[in-house]
N, C-alpha and C positions, 0 to 999 in steps of 0.2 A: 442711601439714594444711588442710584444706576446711573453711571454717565455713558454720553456714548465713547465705546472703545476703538481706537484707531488704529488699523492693521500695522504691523512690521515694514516699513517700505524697504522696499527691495534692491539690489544694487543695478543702476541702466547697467544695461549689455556695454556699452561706450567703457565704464569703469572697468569692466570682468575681463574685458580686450587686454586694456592699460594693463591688469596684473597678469594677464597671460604673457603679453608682451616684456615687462618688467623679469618674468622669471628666466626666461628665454634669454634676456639680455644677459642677466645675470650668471647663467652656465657656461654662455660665449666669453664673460670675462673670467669666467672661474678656468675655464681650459687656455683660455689665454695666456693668462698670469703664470699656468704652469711650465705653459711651454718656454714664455721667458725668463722666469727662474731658473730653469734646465739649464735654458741658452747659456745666458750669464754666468753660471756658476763655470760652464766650460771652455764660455771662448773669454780671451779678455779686451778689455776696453780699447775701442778702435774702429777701425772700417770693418773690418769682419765680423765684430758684434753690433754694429748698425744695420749691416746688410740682415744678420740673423734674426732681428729685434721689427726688420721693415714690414711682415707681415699682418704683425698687432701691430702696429704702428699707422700701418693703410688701414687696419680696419677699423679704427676707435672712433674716427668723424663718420664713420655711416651709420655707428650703433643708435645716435639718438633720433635717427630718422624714422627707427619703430615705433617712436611716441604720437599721437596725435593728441594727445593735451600739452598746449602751451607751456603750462607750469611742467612736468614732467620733461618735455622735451628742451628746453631751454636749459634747465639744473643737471638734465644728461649731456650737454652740450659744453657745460660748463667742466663738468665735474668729468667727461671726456676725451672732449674732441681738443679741449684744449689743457688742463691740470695734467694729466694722466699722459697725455701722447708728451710734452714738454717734461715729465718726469723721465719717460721710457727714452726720448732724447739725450737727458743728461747720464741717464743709468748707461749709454754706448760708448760715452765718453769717461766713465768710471768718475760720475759725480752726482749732487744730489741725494736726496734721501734715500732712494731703496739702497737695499743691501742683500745680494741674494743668499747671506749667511744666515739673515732674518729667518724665524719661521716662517711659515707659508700663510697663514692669517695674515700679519706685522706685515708682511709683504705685500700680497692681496689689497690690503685695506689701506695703507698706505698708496699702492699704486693707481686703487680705481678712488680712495674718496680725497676733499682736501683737509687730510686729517695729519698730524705728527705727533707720533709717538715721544713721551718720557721716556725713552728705556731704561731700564735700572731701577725700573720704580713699580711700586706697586698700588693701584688704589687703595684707600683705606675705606672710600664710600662710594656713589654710583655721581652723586653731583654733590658739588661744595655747596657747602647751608647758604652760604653767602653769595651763591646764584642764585641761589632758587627763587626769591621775590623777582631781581630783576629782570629774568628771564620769564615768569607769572607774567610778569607786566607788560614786556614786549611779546606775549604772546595775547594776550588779550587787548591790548592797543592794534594789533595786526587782526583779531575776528571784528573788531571794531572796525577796523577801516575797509576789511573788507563789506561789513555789513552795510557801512554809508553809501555803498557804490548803489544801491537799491536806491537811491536817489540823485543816482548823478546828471540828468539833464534841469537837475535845478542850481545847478553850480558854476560857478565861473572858469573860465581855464586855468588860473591859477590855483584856485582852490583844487581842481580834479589834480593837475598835476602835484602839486604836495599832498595828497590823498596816493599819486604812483611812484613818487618820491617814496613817501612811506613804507609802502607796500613793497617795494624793490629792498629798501635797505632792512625792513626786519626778514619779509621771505628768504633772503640770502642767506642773512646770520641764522635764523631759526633750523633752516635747513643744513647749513654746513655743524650747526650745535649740535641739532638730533641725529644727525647721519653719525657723526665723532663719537657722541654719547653711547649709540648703539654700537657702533665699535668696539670702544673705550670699554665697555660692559665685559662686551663677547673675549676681549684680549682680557680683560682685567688690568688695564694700564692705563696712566693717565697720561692727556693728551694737551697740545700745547694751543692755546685757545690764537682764532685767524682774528677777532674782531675784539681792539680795545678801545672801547668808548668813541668812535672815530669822530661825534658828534664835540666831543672836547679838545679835537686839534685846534693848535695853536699855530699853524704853518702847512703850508700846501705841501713841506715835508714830512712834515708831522705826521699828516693824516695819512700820505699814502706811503709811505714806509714802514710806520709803526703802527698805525691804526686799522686801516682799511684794509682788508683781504690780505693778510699777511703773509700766506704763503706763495701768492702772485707772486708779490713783489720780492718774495724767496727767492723760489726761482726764476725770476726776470733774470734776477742779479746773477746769479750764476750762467742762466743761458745768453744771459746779453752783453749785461752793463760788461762783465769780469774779464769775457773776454776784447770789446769793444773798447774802452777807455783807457787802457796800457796802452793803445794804439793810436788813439784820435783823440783822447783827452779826456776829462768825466762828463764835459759839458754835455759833450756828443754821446758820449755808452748813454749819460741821462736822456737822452732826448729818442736814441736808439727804444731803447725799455720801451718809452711811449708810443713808441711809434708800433712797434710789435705789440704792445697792449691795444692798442687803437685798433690794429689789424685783427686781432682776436675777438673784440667787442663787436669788430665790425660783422665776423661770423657767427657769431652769436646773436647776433638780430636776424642774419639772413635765417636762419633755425626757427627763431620767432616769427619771423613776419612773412618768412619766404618770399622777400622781392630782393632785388637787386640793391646791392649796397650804395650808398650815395657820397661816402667817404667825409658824411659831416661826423660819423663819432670819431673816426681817427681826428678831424681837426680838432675834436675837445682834447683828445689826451694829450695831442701836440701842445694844447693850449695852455695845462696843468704843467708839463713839462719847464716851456719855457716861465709859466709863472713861479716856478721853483728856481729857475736860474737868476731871475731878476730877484727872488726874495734875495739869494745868495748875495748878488752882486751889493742890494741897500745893508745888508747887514756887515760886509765888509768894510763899507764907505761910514758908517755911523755905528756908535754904540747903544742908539736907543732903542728899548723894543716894548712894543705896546703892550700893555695890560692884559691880561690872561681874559677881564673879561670884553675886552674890546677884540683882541687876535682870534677868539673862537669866534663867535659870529661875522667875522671879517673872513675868516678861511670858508667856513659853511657858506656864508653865503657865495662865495666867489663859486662855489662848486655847483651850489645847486643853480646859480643862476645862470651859471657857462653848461650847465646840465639841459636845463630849459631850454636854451635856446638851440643846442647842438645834438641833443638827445634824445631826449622825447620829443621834440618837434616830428623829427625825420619817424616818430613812432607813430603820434597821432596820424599820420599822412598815410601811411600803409594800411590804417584799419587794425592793428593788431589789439590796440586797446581795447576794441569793440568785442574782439574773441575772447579776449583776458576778463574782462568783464560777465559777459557771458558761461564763462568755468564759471568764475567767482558766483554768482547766482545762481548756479546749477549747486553747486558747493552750500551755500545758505539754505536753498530750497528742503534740499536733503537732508542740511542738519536739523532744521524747523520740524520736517517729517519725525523723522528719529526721537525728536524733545517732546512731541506732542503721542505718539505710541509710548513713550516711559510715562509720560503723567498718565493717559491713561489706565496703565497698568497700577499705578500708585494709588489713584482715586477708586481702582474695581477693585 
């Protein structure tokens, strides 16, 4: 029996833009990275390898402005204007991960992704067996939640927003995994994973020291807290970090949403900040400490709810949601295309 057969869809011009744009960016980081390997290897750490280093340095927050897809432009933004130019910072100061003894790969990929090398080591496989489901499954919970967005004016706002909740914390991880992996592959080394379980923090420490974006909070502590708290105390370097995270997040939305910042995400991170200092101070004053399964949902929830209100609030307000959405459908649309051209090749 003959079914009917459905053409090949084609990639929008919109997409073909994004990969011409992506390669282009990509050769501006490629000569980049060279010229500050050069640098480095000849001047040394100081004012005079800052001044040498300021050139990529100015230019790494205008790269992600080639993107006009939200998700593209934001992950450039991320993965730029702020990992990468905060790397190239501490590298002037002769600190930090690069090394310009590194090979030029190790180097590159380290500079432009948030990825850290094992060195010394060598892969023995491409991904550990004992990722592989849990990462199956946060990648299928994530086409899942984006596919619910096909009905989001039936939802309440909290449902959408733990629907962006979602979507925010596996797109991150998924994205920083497969960027590392292909890496990881192309060095053949293995790399030191940014997200551990952050949903299992047991302490607003917990999460964002050990859990949550690990290499942030890497180099927070190097570029903030280290020098900051010999001076004024840990309290302050800790509250410093946040503040300068807050300030980072804050550009990072202007990327997203392109309006002017309102300074309610710096209040969240101020807000995580000092909720770390008062954990501090109750656990000094008492020895008791709540139940592992009482402290994780008491930490989660403190984040996503100071999230809510400080976060996404100021997002839904801008409309950005709306565009984010609209990828995302464009995204589904295309892959339904694509599902339905393979069956019918299957069924002819």
């Amino acid at each position: 029996m003959h079914h009917h057969q459905y053409p090949w869809p084609k990639l929008p011009p919109s997409i073909l833009t994004e990969l011409k744009y992506s390669i282009i960016v990509s050769f501006i980081l490629l000569a980049g990275m060279c010229y500050v390997r050069f640098a480095t290897i000849h001047i040394p750490p100081g004012f005079r390898r800052f001044i040498a280093l300021l050139p990529v340095i100015s230019l790494l927050p205008a790269l992600p402005a080639a993107f006009s897809f939200i998700h593209l432009r934001t992950i450039a933004a991320f993965f730029l204007s702020w990992l990468a130019l905060f790397k190239l910072l501490l590298l002037s100061i002769g600190k930090g991960p690069l090394d310009p003894s590194q090979s030029f790969l190790v180097f590159f990929f380290t500079a432009t992704l948030p990825v850290k090398f094992q060195l010394g080591h060598r892969k023995t496989s491409l991904i550990s067996i004992s990722e592989v489901p849990l990462l199956s499954l946060k990648t299928l919970v994530l086409i899942c939640n984006i596919y619910l967005y096909r009905y989001h004016p039936l939802y309440d706002m909290y449902t959408l927003l733990s629907l962006y909740t979602c979507h925010l914390y596996l797109g991150l991880e998924l994205a920083v995994t497969s960027t590392g992996t292909i890496a990881s592959i192309i060095i053949n080394m293995p790399i030191e994973p940014q997200f551990n379980n952050p949903f299992l923090g047991t302490s607003l420490r917990d999460f964002w020291s050990r859990r949550w974006n690990i290499m942030v909070s890497q180099t927070l502590r190097q570029l903030v807290y280290d020098p900051v708290a010999p001076r004024l105390g840990p309290a302050i370097g800790l509250i410093a970090c946040f503040l300068v995270s807050g300030l980072m997040h804050e550009v990072i939305f202007y990327y997203l949403a392109s309006t002017r910042t309102t300074g309610e995400v710096v209040s969240f991170f101020l807000l995580q900040g000092l909720g770390i200092i008062v954990e501090h101070i109750v656990k000094r004053a008492t020895t008791w400490r709540p139940p592992k399964i009482i402290a994780c949902p008491m930490t989660i929830g403190f984040v996503m709810i100071s999230a809510f209100w400080l976060v996404f609030d100021p997002l839904l307000r801008t409309g950005a949601d709306e565009r984010v959405l609209e990828e995302c459908m464009g995204v589904i649309t295309f892959l339904e295309d694509v599902a339905r051209a393979v069956l019918s090749k299957i069924r002819n």
